[in-house]
C-alpha positions in Angstrom: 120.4 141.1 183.9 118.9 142.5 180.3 115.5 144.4 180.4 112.4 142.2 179.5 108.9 143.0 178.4 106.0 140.9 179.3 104.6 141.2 175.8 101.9 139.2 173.6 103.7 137.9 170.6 101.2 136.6 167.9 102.8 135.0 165.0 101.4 132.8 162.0 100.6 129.5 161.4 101.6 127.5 158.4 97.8 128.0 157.2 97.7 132.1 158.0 95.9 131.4 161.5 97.3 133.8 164.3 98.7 132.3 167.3 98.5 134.1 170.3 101.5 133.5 173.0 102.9 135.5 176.0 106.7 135.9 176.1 108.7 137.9 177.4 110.7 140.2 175.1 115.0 140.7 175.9 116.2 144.1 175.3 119.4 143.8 173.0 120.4 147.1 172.2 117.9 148.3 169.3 116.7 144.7 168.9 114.1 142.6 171.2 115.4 138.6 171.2 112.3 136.3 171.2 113.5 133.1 173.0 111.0 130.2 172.8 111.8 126.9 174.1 111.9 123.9 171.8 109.6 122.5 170.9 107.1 125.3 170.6 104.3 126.7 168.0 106.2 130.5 168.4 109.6 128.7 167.5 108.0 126.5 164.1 106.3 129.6 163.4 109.4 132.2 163.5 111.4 129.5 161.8 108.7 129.3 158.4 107.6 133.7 158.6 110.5 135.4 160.3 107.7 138.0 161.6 106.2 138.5 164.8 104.2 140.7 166.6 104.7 142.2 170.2 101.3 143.7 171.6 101.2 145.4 175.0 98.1 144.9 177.2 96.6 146.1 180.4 94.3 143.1 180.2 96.3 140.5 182.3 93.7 138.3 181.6 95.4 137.6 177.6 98.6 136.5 179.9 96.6 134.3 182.5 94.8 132.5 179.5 97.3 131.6 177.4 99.4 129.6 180.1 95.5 128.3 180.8 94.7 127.3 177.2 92.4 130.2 176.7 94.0 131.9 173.6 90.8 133.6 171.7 91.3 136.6 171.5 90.1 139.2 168.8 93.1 140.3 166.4 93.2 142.6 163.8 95.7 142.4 161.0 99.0 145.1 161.0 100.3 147.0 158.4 104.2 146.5 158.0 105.1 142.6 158.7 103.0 139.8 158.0 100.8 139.2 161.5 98.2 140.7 163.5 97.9 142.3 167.2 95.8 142.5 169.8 92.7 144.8 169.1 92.4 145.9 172.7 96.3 146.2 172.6 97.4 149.5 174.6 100.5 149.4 171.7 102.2 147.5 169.6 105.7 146.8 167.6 105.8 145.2 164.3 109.5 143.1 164.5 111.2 141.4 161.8 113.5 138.7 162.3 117.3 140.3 162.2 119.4 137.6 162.7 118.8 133.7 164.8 121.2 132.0 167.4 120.6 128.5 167.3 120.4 126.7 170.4 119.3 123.1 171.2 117.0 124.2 173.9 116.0 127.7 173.2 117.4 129.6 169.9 117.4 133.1 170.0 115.4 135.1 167.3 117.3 138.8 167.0 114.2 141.3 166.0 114.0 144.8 164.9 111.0 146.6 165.3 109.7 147.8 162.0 106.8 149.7 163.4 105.7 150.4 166.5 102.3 152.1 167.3 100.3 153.4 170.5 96.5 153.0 170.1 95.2 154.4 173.6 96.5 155.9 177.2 98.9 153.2 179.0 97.5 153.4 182.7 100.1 151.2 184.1 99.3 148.3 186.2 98.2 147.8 189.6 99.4 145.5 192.2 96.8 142.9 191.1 97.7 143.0 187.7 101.5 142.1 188.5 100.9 139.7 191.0 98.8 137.9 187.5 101.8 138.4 185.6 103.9 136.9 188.4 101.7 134.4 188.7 101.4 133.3 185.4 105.4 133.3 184.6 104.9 130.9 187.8 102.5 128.6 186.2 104.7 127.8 183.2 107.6 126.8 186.1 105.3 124.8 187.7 107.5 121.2 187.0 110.8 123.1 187.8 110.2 124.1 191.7 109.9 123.2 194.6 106.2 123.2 195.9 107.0 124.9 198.7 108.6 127.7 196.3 105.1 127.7 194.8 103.3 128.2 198.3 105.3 130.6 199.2 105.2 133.0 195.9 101.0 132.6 195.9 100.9 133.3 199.7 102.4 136.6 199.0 101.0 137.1 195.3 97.4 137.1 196.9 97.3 139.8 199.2 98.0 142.1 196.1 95.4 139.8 194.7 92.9 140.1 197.8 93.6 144.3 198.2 94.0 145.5 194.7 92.1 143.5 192.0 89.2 143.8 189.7 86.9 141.7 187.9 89.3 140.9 185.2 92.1 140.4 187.5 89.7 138.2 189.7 88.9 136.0 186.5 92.5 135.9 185.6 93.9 134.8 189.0 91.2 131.8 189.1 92.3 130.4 185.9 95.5 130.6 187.0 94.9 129.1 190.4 92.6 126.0 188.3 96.1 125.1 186.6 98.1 125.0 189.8 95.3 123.2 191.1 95.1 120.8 188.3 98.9 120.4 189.0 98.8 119.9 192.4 96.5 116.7 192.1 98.6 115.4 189.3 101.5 114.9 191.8 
């Protein structure tokens, strides 16, 4: 299996407005491969600017909200591609769009990374914070497993949840929870 980063990829709209999205980022020798699925903002986006940005936060709540709907959060422009990153971002790379693999379902954008930049300590993350990033990768599988999958995984995300988190962890893991909620009615 390749190495991938939990990032937060911002890329631009048609009309210059940032749009904020997590992904995780492949490991492809020197390159990162973005992979959005069809039919996605990310995807239009890459296809019309072939720039991204990859910003890497400690605040899991930027992951939890946008599988939520909750994507406003500050930016501030870079230097080398056209985009912004996350102002509270702990780093950042700057990719350009190398080469694309079409595929009908998810096409595979090739990116080298034009600049990358640290902007404060990384602290790592705590066992709260990953079981939020676990969690949210589950939320956007919601419609592909089992529900008993689903039990299972937040039975064991939430005594890292319960031991280990924080305010913003706390904050992330109930919108979280509202969605699977929400999804859970809907069945």
């Amino acid at each position: 299996m390749p190495r991938i980063v939990e990032t937060i990829v911002t890329t631009l709209d048609a009309d210059g407005t940032p749009y904020i999205a997590p992904l995780g980022l492949i490991a492809d020798g020197d390159n990162w491969i973005i992979a959005p699925f069809r039919p996605s903002r990310t995807l239009a986006n890459l296809e019309r600017t072939p720039f991204a940005v990859a910003s890497h936060t400690d605040d899991v709540r930027v992951f939890a909200g946008g599988v939520t709907g909750r994507k406003n959060w500050r930016t501030v422009p870079v230097e080398h591609v056209q985009g912004v990153r996350l102002a509270d971002a702990v780093s950042h790379w700057e990719l350009e769009v190398a080469d694309v693999h079409e595929d009908e379902q998810r096409p595979r954008f090739s990116c080298r990374v034009v600049h990358a930049q640290s902007h404060r300590p990384w602290e790592g993350f705590n066992r709260a914070q990953a079981a939020v990033l676990e969690c949210a990768v589950l939320v956007t599988r919601l419609h592909m497993l089992p529900p008993e999958k689903i039990d299972s995984e937040l039975k064991y995300l939430d005594i890292a949840i319960s031991k280990t988190a924080g305010p913003r962890e706390q904050e992330a893991w109930g919108w979280l929870m509202e969605k699977i909620n929400a999804w859970r009615a809907g069945q």
